[in-house]
DSSP file (Angstrom, degrees, kcal/mol; ACC not computed):
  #  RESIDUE AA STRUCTURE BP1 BP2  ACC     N-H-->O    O-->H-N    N-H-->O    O-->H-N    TCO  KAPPA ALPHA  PHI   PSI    X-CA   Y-CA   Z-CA
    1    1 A X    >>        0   0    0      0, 0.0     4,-2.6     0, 0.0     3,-0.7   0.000 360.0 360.0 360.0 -54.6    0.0    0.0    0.0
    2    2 A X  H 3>  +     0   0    0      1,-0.2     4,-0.8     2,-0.2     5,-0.0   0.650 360.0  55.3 -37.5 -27.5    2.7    2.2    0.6
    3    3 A X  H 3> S+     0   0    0      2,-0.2     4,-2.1     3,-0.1    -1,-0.2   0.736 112.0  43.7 -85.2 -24.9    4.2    1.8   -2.7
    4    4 A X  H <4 S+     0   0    0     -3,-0.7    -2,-0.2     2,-0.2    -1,-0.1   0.951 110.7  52.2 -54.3 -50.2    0.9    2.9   -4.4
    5    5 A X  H >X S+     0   0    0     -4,-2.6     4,-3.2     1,-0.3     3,-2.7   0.958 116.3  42.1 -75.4 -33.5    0.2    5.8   -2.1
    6    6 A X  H 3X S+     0   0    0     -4,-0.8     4,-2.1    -5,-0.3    -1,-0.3   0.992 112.6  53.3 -71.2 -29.7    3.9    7.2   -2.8
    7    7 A X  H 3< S+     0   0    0     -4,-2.1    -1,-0.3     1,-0.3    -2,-0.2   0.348 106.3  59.3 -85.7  28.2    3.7    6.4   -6.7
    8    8 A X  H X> S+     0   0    0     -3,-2.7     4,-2.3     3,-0.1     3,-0.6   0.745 105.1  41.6-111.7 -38.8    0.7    8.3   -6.6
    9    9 A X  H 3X S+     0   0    0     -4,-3.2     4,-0.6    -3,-0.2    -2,-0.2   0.998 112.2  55.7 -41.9 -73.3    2.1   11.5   -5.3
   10   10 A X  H 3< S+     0   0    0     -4,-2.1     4,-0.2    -5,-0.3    -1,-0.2   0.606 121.9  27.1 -73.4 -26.8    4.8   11.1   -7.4
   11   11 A X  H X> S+     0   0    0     -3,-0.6     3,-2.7    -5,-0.2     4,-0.6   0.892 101.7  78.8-112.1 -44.3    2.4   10.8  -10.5
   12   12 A X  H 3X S+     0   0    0     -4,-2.3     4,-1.5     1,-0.3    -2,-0.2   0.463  85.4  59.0 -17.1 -38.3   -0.8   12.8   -9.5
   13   13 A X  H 3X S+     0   0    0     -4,-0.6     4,-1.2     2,-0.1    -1,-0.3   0.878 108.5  48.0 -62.9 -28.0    0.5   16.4  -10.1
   14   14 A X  H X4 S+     0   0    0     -3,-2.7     3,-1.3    -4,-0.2     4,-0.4   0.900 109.4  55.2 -77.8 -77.6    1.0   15.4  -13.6
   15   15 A X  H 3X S+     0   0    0     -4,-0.6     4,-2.0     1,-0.4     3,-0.2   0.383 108.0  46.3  33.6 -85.5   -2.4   13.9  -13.7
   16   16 A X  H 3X S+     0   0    0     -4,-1.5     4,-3.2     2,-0.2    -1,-0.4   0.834 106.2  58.6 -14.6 -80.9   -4.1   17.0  -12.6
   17   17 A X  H <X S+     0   0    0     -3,-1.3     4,-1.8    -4,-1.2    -2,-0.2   0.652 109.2  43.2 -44.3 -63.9   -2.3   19.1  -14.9
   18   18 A X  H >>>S+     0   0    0     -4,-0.4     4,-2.3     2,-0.2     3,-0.7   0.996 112.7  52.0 -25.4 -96.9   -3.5   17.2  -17.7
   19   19 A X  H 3X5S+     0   0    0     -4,-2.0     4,-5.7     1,-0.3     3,-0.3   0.874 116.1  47.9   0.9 -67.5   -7.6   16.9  -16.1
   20   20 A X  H 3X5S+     0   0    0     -4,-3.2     4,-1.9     1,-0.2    -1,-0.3   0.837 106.4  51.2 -76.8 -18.4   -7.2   20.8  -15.8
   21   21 A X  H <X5S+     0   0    0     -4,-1.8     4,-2.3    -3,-0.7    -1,-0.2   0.896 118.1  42.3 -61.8 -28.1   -5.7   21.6  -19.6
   22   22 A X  H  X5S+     0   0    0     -4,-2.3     4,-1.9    -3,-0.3     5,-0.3   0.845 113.5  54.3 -95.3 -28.2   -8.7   19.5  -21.2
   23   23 A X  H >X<S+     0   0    0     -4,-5.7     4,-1.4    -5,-0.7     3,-0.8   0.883 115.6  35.4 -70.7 -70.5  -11.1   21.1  -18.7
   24   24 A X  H 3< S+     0   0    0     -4,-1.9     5,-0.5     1,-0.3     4,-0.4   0.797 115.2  55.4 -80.4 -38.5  -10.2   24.5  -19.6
   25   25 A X  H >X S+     0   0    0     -4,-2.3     3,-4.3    -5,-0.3     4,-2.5   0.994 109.2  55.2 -41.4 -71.5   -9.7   23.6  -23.7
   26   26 A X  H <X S+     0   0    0     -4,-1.9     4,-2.7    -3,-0.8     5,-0.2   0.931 110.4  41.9 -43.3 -46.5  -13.4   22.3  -23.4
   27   27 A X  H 3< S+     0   0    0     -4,-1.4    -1,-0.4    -5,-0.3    -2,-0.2   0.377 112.6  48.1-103.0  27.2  -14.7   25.4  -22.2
   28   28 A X  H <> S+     0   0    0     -3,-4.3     4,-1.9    -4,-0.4    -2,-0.2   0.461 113.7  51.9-100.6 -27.8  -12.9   27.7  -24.3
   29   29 A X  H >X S+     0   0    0     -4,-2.5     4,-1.8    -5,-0.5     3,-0.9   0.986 111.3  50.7 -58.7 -65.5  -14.1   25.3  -27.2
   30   30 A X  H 3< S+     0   0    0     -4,-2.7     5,-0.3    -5,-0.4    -1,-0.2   0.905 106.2  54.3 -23.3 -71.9  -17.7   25.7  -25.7
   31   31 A X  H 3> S+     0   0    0     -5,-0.2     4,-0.7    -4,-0.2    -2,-0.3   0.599 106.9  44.4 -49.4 -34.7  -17.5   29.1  -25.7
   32   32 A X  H <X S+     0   0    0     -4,-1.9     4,-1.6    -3,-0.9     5,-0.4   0.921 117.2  51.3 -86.1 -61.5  -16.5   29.8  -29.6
   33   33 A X  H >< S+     0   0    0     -4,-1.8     2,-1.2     1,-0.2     3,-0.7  -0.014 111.1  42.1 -70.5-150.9  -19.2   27.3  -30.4
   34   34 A X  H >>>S+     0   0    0      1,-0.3     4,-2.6     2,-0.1     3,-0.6  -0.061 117.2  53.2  -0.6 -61.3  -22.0   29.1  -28.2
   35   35 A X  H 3X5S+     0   0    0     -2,-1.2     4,-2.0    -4,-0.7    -1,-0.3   0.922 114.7  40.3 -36.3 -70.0  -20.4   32.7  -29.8
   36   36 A X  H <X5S+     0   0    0     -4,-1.6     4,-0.8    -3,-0.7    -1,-0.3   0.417 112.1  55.4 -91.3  14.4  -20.9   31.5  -33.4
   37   37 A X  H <>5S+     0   0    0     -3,-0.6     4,-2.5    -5,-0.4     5,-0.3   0.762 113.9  42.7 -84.3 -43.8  -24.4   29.7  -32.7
   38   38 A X  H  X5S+     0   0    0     -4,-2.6     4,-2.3    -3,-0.3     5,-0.3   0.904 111.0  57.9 -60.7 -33.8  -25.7   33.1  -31.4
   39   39 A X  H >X<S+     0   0    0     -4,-2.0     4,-3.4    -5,-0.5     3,-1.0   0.991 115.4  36.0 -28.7 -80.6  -24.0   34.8  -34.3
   40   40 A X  H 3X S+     0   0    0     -4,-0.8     4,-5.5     1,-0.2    -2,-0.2   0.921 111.4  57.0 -38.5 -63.5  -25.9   32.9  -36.5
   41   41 A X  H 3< S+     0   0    0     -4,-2.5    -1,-0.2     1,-0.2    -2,-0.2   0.819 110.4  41.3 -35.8 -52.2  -28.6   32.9  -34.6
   42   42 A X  H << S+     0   0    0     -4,-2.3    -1,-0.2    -3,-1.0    -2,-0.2   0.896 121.5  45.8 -67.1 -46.1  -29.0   37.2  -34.5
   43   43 A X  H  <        0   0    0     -4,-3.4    -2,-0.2    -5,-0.3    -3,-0.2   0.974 360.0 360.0 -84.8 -27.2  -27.9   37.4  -38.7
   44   44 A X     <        0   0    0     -4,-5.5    -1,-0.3    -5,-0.2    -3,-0.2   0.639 360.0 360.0 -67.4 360.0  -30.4   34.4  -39.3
């Protein structure tokens, strides 16, 4: 158990790091799609 918990610190910040670039990519990705559906949405 001890070898888990430490090679889970040891790997867990990269982990994270990862998690949080694809959350925050997803919601800038969200966000231009929501922009150019209201675009549309006003010139249609």
């Amino acid at each position: 158990m001890i070898k888990l918990k430490r090679l889970l610190a040891g790997i867990w910040p990269t982990v994270y790091r990862v998690i949080n670039t694809i959350y925050y990519n997803f919601i800038s990705i969200i966000k231009k799609f929501l922009g150019l559906a209201i675009k549309q949405i006003k010139n249609g």
